[in-house]
C-alpha positions as a LaTeX table, in Angstrom:
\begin{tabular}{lrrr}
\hline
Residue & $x$ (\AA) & $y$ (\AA) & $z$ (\AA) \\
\hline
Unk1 & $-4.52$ & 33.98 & 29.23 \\
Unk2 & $-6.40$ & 30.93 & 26.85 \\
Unk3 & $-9.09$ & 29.40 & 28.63 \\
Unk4 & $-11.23$ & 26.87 & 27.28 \\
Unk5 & $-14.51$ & 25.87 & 29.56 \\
Unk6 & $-16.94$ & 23.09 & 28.43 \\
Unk7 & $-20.51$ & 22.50 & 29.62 \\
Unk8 & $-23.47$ & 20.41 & 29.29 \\
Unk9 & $-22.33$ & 16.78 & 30.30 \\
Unk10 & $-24.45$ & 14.85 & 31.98 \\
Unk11 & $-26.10$ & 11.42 & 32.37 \\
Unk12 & $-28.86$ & 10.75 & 29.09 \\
Unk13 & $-30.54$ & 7.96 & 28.14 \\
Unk14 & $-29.88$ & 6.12 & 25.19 \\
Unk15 & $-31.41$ & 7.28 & 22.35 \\
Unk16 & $-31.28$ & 11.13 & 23.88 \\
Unk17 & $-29.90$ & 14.02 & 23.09 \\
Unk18 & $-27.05$ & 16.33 & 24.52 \\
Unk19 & $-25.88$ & 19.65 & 23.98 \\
Unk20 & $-22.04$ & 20.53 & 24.86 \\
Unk21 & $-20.56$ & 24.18 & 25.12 \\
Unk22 & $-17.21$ & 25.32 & 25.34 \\
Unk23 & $-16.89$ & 28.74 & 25.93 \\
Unk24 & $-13.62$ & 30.58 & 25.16 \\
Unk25 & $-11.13$ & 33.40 & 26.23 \\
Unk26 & $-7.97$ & 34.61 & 25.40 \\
Unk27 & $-8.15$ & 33.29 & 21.97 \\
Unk28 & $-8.58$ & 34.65 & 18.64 \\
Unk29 & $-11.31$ & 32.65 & 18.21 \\
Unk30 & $-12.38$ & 34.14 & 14.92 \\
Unk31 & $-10.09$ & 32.86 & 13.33 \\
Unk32 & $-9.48$ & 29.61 & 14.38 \\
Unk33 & $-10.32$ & 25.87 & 13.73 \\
Unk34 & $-11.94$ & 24.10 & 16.44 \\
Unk35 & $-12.70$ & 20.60 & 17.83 \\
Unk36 & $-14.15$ & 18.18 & 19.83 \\
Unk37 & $-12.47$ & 14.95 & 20.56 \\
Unk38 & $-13.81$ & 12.87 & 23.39 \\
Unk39 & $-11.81$ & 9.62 & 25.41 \\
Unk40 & $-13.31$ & 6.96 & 27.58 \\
Unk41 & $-11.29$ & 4.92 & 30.01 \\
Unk42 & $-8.58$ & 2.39 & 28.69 \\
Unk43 & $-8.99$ & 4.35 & 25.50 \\
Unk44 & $-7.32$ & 6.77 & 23.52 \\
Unk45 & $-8.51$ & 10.21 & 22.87 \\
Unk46 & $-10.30$ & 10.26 & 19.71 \\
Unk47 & $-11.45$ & 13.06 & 17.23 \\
Unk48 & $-15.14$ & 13.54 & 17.00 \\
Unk49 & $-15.88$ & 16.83 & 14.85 \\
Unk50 & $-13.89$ & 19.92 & 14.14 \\
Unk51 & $-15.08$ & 23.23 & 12.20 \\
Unk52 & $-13.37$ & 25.69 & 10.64 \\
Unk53 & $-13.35$ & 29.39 & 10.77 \\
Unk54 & $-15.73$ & 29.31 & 7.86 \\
Unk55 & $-17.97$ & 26.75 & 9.59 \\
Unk56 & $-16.87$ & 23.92 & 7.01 \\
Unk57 & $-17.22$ & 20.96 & 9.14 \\
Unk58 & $-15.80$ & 17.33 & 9.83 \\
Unk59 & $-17.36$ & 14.10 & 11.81 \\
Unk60 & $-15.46$ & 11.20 & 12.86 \\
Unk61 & $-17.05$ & 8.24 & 10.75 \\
Unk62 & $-18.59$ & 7.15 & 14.26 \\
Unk63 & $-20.94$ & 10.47 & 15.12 \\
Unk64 & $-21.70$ & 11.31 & 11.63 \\
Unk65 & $-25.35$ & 11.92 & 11.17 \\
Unk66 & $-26.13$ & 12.05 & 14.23 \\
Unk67 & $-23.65$ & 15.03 & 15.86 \\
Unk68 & $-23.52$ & 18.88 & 14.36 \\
Unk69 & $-20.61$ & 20.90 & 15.49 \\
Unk70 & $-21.32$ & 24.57 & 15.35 \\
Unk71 & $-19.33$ & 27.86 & 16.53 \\
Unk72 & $-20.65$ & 31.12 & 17.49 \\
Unk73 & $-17.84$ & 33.88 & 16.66 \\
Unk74 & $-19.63$ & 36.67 & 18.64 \\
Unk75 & $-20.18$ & 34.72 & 21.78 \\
Unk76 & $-16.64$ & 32.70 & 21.40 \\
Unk77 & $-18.32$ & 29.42 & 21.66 \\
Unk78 & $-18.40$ & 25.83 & 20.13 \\
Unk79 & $-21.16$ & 23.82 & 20.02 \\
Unk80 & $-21.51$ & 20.15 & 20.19 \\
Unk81 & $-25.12$ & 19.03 & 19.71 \\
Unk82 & $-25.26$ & 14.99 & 20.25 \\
Unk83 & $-28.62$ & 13.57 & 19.27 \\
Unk84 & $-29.05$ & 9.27 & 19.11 \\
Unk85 & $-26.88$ & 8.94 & 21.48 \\
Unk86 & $-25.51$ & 5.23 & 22.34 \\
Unk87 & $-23.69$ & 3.76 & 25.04 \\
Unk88 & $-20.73$ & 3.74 & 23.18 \\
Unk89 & $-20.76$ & 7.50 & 23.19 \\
Unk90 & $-19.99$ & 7.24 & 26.91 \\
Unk91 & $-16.23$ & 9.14 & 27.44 \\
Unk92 & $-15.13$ & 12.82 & 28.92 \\
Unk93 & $-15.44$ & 15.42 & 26.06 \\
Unk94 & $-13.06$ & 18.13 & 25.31 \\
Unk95 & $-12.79$ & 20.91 & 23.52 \\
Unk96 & $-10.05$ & 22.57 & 21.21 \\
Unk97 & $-8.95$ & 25.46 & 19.64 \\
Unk98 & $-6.26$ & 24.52 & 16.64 \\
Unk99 & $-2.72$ & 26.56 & 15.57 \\
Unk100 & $-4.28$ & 27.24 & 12.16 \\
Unk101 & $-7.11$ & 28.53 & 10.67 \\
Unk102 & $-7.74$ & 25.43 & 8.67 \\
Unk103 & $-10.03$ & 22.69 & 9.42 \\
Unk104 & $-8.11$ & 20.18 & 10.63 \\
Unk105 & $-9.21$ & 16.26 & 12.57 \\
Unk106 & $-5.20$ & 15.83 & 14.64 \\
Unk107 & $-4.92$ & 15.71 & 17.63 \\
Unk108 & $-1.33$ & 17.39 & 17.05 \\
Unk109 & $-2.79$ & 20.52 & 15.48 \\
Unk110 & $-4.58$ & 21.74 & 18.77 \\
Unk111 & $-2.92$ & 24.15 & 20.98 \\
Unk112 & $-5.55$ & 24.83 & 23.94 \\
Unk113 & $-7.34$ & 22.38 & 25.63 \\
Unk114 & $-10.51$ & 22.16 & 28.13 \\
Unk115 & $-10.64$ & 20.42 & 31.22 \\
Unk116 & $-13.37$ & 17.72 & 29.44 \\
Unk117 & $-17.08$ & 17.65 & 30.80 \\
Unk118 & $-18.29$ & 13.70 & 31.30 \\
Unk119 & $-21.14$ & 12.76 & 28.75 \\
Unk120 & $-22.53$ & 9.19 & 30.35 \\
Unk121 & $-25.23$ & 7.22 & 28.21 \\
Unk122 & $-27.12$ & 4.73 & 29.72 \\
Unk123 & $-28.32$ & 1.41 & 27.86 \\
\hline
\end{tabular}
C-alpha cells in the first residue's frame, strides 16, 4: 500500500524559513522522481521543485533561489527546505512520487499523492 505523509507546515513570518517532509511507504522510492507542487485557494495546483533519482533537480521560476528540494533514499523521504519566504508562498503543499524515474515538472506524470500540509506566511 503507497502512502505519502508530509510534515512541517505551519504559520512563518515573512522572510522565514520552513522545512517540509514527506515521508514514504510502499514505494520504490529509489528509484523514482519526486515533487512538490503546492495550490492556494481559487488557484490551480502548481509545480514547485521535483528531483530525480539521481538528485538532479528542478524549481519553478517562482521558488528558485530560494527553495532546495532534497531526497533521502535510506530514510524514503523528500525534503522541501523554503527559506525567504513571501506571502505569496501561502498554499497547501503536496508531495509526489512520479511513474518514471526521470525528472519530470507535470502534474500528469505523478502517480501518488499526499494529503498536503498548509504552509501560511504572514506579511
Amino acid at each position: 500500500q503507497v502512502q505519502l505523509v508530509e510534515s512541517g507546515g505551519g504559520l512563518v513570518q515573512a522572510g522565514g524559513s520552513l522545512r517540509l517532509s514527506c515521508a514514504t511507504s510502499g514505494l520504490t522510492f529509489s528509484t523514482l522522481a519526486m515533487g512538490w507542487f503546492r495550490q492556494a485557494p481559487g488557484s490551480e495546483r502548481e509545480f514547485v521543485a521535483a528531483i530525480s533519482r539521481a538528485s538532479t533537480t528542478n524549481y519553478a521560476d517562482s521558488v528558485k533561489g530560494r527553495f532546495t528540494i532534497s531526497r533521502d533514499n535510506a530514510k524514503n523521504t523528500v525534503y522541501l527546505l523554503m527559506n525567504s519566504l513571501k506571502a505569496e508562498d501561502t498554499a497547501v503543499y503536496y508531495c509526489a512520487a512520479a511513474s518514471t524515474v526521470f525528472l519530470t515538472s507535470r502534474i500528469g506524470a505523478y502517480d501518488n499523492w499526499g494529503q498536503g500540509t498548509q504552509v501560511t506566511v504572514s506579511s
